[in-house]
C-alpha positions as CSV (number, residue, x, y, z in Angstrom):
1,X,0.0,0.0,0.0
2,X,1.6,3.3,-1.0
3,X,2.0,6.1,1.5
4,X,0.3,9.4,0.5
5,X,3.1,11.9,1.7
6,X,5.4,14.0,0.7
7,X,8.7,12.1,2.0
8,X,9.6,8.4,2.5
9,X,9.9,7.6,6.5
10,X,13.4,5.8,7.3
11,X,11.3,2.7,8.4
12,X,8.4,0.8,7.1
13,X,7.6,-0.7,10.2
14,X,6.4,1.0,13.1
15,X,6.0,-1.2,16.6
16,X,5.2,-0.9,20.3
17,X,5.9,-3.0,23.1
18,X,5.7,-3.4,26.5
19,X,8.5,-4.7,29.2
20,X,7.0,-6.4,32.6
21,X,7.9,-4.6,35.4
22,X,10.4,-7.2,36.5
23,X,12.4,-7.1,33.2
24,X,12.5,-2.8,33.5
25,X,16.0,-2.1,34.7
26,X,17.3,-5.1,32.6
27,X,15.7,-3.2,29.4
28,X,17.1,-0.1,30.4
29,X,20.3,-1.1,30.4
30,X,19.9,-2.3,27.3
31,X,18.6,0.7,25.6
32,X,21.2,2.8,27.3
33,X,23.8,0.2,25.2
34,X,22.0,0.8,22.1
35,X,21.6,4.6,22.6
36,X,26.1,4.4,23.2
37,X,26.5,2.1,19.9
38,X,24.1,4.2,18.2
39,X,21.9,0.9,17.3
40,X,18.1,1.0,16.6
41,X,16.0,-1.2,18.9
42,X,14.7,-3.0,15.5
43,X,18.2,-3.6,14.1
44,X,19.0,-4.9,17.6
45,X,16.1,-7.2,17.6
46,X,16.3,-8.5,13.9
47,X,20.1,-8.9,14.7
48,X,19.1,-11.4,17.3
49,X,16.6,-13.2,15.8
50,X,19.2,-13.8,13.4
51,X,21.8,-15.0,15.6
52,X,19.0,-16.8,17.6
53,X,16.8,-18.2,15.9
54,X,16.3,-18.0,11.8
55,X,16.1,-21.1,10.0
56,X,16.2,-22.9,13.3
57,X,14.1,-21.8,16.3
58,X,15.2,-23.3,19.9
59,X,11.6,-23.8,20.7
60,X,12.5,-25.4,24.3
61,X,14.5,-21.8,25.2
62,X,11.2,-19.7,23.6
63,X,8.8,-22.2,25.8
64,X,11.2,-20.9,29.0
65,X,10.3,-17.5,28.3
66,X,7.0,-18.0,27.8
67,X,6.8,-20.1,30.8
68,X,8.9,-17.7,32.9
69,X,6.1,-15.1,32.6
């Protein structure tokens, strides 16, 4: 679907999220990494899933998050 404006955005995808109370000072650590590096959340993400799990998901460690909730 084409976008009616005058200039392309940098990104195609836009996303929220939330972060469980008892993960906030881990993810703030991690965005104040990122902010340092100078690395998007989204690269960071896709970076990982990469490295983690494309082609070849480790659906026992995804269950443990899940199950960790």
């Amino acid at each position: 679907m084409p976008l009616n404006v005058p200039y392309k955005p940098k990104s195609n995808i836009i996303s929220s999220l939330s972060i469980k109370q008892k993960d906030e000072a881990d993810y703030l650590a991690l965005c104040e990494i990122l902010k340092v590096a100078g690395i998007s959340k989204g690269e960071y993400l896709n970076d990982c899933y990469r490295e983690l799990d494309k082609g070849n998901p480790d659906w026992n460690r995804l269950k443990q998050i899940r199950y960790a909730r």
